[in-house]
C-alpha positions as CSV (number, residue, x, y, z in Angstrom):
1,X,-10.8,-8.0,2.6
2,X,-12.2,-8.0,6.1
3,X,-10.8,-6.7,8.9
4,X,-12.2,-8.8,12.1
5,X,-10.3,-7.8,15.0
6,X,-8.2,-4.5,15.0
7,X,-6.0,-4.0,18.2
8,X,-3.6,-0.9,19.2
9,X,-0.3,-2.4,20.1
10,X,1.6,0.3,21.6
11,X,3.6,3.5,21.1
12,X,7.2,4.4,20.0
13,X,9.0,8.0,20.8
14,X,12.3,6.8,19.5
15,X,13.9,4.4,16.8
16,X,15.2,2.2,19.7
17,X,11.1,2.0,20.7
18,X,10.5,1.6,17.1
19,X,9.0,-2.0,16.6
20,X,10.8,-4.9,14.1
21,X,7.3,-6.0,12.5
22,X,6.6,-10.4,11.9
23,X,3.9,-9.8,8.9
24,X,3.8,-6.9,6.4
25,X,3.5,-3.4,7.7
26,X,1.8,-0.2,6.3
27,X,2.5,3.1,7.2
28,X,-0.2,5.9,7.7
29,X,1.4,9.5,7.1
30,X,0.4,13.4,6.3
31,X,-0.2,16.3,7.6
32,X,-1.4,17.2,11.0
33,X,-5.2,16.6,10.8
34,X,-5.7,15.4,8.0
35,X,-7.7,12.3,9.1
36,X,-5.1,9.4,9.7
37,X,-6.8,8.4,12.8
38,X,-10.2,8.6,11.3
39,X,-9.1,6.4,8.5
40,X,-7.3,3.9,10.7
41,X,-10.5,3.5,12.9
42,X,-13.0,3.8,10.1
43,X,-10.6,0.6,8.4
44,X,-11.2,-1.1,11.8
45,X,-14.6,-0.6,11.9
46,X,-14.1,1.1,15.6
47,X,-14.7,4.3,16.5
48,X,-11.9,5.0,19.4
49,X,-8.8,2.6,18.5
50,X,-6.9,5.5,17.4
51,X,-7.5,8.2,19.7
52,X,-8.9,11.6,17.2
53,X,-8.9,15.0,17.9
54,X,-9.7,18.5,16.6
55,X,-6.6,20.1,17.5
56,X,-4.1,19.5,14.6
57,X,-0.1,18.1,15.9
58,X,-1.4,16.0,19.0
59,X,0.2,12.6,17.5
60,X,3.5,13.4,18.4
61,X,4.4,9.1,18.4
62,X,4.4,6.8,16.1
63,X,1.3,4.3,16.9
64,X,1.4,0.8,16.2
65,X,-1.5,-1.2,15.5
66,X,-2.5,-4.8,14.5
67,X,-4.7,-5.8,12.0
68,X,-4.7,-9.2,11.3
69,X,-2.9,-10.1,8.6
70,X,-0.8,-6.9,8.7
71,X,0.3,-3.9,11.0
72,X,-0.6,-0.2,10.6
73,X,2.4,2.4,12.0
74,X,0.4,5.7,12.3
75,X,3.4,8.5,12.0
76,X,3.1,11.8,13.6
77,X,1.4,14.5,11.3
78,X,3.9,17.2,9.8
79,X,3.2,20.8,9.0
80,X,1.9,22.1,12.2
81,X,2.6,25.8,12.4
82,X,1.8,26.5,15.7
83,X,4.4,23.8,17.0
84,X,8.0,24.8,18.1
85,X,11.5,24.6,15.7
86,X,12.2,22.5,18.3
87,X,9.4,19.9,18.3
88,X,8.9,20.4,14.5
89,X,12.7,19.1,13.9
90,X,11.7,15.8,16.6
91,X,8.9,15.2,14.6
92,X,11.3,15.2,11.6
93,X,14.2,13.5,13.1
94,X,11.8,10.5,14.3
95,X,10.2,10.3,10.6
96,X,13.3,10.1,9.0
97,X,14.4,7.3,11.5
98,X,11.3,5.6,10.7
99,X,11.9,5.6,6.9
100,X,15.5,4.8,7.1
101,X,14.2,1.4,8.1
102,X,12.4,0.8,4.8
103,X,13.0,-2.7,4.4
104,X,10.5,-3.2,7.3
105,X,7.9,-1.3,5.4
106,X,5.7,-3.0,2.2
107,X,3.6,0.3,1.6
108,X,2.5,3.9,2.5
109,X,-0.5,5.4,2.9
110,X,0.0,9.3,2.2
111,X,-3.2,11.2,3.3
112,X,-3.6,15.0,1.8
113,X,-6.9,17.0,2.1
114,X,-8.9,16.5,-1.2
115,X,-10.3,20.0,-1.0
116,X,-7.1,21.5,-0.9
117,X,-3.8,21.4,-3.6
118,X,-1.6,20.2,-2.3
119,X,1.0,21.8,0.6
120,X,4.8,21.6,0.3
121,X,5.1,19.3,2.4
122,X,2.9,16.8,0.9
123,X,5.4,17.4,-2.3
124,X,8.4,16.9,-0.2
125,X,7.0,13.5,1.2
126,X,6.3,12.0,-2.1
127,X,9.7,13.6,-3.3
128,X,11.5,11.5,-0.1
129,X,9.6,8.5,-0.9
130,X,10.3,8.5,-5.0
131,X,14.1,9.1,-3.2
132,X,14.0,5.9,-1.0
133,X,12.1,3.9,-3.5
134,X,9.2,3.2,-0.9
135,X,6.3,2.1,-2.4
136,X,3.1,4.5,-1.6
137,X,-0.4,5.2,-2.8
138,X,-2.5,8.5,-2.0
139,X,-5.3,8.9,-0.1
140,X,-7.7,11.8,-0.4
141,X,-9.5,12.4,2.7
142,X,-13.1,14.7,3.9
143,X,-14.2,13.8,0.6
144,X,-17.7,13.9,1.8
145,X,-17.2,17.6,2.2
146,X,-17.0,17.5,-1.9
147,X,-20.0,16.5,-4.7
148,X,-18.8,14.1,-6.9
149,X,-18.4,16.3,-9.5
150,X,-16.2,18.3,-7.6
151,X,-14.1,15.1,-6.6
152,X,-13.4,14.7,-9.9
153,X,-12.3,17.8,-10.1
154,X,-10.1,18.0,-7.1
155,X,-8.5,14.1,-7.5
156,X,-7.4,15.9,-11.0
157,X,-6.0,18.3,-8.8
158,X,-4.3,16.6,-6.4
159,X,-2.8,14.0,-9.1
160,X,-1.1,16.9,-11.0
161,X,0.3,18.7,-8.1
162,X,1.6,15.5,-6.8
163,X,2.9,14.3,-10.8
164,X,0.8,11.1,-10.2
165,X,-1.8,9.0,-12.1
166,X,-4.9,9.9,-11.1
167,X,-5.5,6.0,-9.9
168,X,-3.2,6.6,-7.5
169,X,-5.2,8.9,-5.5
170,X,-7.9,7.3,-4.0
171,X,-10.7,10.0,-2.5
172,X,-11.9,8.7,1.0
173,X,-14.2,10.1,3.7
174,X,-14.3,8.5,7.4
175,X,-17.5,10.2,7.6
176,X,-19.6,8.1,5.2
177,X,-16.8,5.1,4.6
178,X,-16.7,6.2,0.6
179,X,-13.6,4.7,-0.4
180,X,-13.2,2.3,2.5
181,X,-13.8,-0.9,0.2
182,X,-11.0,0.6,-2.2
183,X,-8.5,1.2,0.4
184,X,-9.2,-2.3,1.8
185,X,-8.6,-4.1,-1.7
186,X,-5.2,-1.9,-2.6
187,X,-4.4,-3.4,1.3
188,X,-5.4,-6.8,-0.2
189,X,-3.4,-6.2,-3.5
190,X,-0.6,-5.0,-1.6
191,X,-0.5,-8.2,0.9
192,X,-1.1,-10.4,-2.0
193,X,2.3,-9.1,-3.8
194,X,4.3,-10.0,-1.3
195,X,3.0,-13.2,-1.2
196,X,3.9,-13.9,-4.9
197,X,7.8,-14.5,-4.0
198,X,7.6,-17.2,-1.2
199,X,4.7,-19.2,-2.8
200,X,7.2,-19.1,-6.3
201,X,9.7,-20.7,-4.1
């Protein structure tokens, strides 16, 4: 798969904001920096489509972008201690809101950091999306800050504390693009599914 033209669309800070997508859309979701703007940009093969940052809670919307032949809903990043009860349960209301509409979704990207186990909530995401039945894959970020010995290692890791196949965990780093092409063909896979149905009929 080749993405040719990438193009942010807009922003939503509420479910009536929230947009009603006309081709298949993938959510992007973890915790607060772990890389979900890198990886959107580094899949669009543009450095500033989705704006980056180094201090961790700063997507507090969820961001809309176009791809092509499918749409990318960047959610805000959980787990941010330094961020108030009260913005922490907005950021909470607004995911679950955005899940509840799961019939608009046809996959989602989880992000955790591959040098790292993972957090609780990382377990209580993939818990809420085994509950909904939403269809998701992992996908390991920095993993240029590992040897590939040590990625290994840490996607073994990652699977276990997560009680998923380690196939499902896909180790990616925005720095190098390692991972990009794999992430682009489950994207293809994905798309390609949902195809299956109306060509059948």
């Amino acid at each position: 798969m080749i993405i040719k033209n990438a193009s942010f669309i807009t922003s939503a800070a509420s479910r009536t904001q929230f947009l009603h997508p006309n081709k298949p859309m993938i959510a992007v979701c973890g915790k607060s920096n772990v890389g979900k703007s890198s990886l959107i940009n580094k899949l669009a093969g543009r450095n500033k489509l989705a704006k980056t940052s180094a201090e961790p809670g700063r997507t507090r919307l969820v961001n809309y972008f176009d791809f092509g032949e499918f749409m990318l809903a960047d959610l805000p990043g959980y787990g941010y201690a330094k961020v108030s009860k009260v913005e922490k349960e907005k950021w909470a209301k607004l995911l679950d809101e955005f899940f509840s509409r799961k019939e608009e979704l046809a996959h989602v990207f989880l992000l955790v950091d591959l040098r790292h186990e993972p957090g609780e909530n990382d377990v209580q995401m993939t818990e809420y999306l085994h509950y909904h039945t939403i269809p998701y894959s992992v996908i390991a970020t920095k993993a240029d800050k590992l040897s590939k010995m040590q990625q290994k290692a840490a996607v073994r890791t990652v699977a276990a504390g997560l009680k998923l196949g380690e196939a499902n965990v896909i180790p990616f780093s925005s720095e190098t693009g390692a991972g990009k092409d794999e992430v682009l063909s489950k994207i293809e896979g994905i798309l390609n599914l949902l195809k299956e149905p109306s060509e059948e009929a």
